[in-house]
N, C-alpha and C positions, 0 to 999 in steps of 0.2 A: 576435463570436468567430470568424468564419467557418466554413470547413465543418466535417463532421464530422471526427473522427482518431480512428480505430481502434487500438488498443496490442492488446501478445498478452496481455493477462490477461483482456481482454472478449471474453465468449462470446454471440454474437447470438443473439436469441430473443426469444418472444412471451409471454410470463410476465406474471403478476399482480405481481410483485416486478421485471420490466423495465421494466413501461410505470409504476409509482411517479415522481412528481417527484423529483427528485436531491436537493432537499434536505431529501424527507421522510428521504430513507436514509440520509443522512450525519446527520443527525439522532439517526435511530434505532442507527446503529452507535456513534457516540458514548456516547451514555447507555447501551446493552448492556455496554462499554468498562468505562465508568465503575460500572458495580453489578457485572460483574466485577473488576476490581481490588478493589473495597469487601467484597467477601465474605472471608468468613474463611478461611483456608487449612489449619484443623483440617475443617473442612466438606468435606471430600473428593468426597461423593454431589450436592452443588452444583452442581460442574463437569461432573460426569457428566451433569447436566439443561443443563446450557448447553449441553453437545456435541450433547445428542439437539434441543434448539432451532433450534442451527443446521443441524445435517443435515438438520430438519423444511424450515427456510427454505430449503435447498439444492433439498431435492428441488421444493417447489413453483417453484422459477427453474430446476426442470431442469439444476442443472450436475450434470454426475458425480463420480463421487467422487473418481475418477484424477486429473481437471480442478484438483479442489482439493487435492489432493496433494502434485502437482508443484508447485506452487505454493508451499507449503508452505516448500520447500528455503531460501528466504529467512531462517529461522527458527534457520540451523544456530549462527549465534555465540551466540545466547543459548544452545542448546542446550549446547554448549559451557562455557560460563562455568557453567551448570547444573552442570554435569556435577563439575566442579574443586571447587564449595561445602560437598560434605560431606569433600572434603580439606583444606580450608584455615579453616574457620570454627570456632573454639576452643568449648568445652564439652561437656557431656556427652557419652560415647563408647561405642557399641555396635558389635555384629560382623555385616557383612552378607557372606554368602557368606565367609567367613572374614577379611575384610579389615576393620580397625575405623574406622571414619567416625565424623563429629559430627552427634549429633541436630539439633541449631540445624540445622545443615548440609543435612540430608536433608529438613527442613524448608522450608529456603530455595530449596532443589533444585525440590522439588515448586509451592511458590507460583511463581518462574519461567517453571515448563515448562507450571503447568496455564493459568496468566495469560495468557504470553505467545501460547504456540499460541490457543487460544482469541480473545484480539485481531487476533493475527494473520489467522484463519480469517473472522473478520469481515470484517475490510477486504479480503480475495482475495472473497469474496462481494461484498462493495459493489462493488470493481471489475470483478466479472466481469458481473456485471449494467448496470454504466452508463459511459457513453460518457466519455473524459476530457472532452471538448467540454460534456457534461451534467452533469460533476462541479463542471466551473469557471463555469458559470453556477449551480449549486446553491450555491458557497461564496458568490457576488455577490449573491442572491438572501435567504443568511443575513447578509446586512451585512458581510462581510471585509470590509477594509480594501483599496477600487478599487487600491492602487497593487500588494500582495499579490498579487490574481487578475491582474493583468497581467505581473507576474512570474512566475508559474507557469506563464500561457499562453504567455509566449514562450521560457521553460527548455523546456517540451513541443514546442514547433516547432521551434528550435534544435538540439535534442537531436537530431532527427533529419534536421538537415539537416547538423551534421556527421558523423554516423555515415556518413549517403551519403558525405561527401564523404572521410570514411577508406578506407571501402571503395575508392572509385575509387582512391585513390593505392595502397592497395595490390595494385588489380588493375593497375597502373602498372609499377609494380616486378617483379611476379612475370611479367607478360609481358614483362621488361629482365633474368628469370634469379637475379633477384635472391631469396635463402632465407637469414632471420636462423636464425643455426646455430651463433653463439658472438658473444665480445666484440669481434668485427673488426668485427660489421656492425652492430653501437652508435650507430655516429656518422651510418649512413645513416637508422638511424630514425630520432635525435635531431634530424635537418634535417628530416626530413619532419614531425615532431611540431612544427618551428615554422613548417615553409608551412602547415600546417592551422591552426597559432596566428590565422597571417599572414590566411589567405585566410577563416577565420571571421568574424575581425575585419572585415576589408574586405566581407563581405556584410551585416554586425549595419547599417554605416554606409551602405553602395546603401538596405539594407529601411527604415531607419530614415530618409530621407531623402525615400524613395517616401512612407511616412507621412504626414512632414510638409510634403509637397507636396499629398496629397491631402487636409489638413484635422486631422490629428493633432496634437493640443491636451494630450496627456498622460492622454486618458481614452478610452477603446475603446467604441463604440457598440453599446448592449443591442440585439442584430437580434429574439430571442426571449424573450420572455417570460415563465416559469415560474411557474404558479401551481400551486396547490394548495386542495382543498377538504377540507371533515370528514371527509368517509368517505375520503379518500387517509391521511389524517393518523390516523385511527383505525386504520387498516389496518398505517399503520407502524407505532405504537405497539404493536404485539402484542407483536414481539420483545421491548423492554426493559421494557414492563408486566411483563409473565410471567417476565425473569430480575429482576426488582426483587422480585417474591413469594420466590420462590426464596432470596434473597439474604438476605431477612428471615425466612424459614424456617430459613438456615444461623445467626441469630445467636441465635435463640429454642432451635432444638433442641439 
């Protein structure tokens, strides 16, 4: 997979919830996932126990809260479309702050926002704790499908090899005077949008060529390992044991 690659949503540390194998976590954030969606959205006090869950998993990986917050902003179109459902979704109709809304609606508002945040919150934990480099050996490790994790690994190096390579051309321009500042200057982006087409392109085929000179057969060689034992595996299990009680509590009480 080669070396590591750091992203800005991973927070380094030394945590009981860092050093976990990767695909205990993605594991266990899945099934958290999954018994969060499956609870019932009358269950209000439910979600209340998932948020204190994962704040509990926060603090022991040491992120802060701010950390998970910003993060967060990812969240805003659901928010959004949230927001529009007790206008738009037909029946029953009650007056909130004087304005009258649909219960269905304030209903569907609330499963949304408490779902999606909640998912959401997860997976900014999963990734703030583990390496993409340790996420894409976790998914190899749970059997994805090799051709998958080798798609994702080279979307993740690409991704930032043309972001470089945006940057320079715009550090290009702006030292040639050049400030997009209306629709005149359209057409200089529009060219530069397809040298970076151009020049993307023509590196996919150098790196992909370097590959298959050096032995690239269509399959990337496992350098590390990934295991896992009981007590790792028990260890992850906490979270989605504990929201699965929970979950069967919201459907009993």
């Amino acid at each position: 997979m080669g070396a590591g690659h750091a992203h800005k949503l991973y927070r380094h540390g030394h945590s009981r919830v860092h050093g976990l194998p990767p695909h205990c976590k993605i594991v266990a954030v899945f099934c958290f996932v999954l018994v969060v969606v499956c609870t019932p959205r009358e269950a209000m006090w439910a979600f209340g126990l998932y948020a204190a869950l994962l704040a509990a998993v926060a603090a022991v990986a040491r992120i802060p809260a701010g950390f998970l917050l910003k993060r967060l902003v990812v969240e805003v179109p659901f928010v959004a479309f949230a927001l529009l459902m007790p206008f738009v979704v037909p029946g029953e109709q009650t007056s909130v702050l004087g304005i009258s809304v649909s219960v269905p609606g304030l209903w569907g508002a609330w499963n949304v926002l408490a779902k999606a945040t909640l998912g959401v919150a997860a997976s900014v934990l999963l990734a703030s704790t583990t390496e993409l480099r340790a996420v894409l050996l976790g998914l190899q490790r749970l059997k994805l499908p090799p051709l998958l994790v080798q798609i994702a690994s080279f979307m993740i190096r690409y991704g930032d090899v043309v972001t470089d390579e945006m940057r320079r051309m715009t550090i290009a321009r702006r030292s040639r005077g050049f400030e997009a500042r209306g629709v005149r200057q359209w057409r200089v982006l529009a060219a530069s949008a397809g040298a970076l087409f151009i020049r993307s392109y023509e590196r996919g085929e150098r790196v992909h060529l370097a590959m298959v000179s050096r032995g690239y057969a269509g399959t990337m060689p496992v350098i590390d390992e990934v295991t896992a034992d009981r007590r790792q595996w028990a260890y992850a299990a906490t979270l989605p044991v504990l929201a699965l009680a929970v979950c069967l509590l919201g459907w009993t009480l």
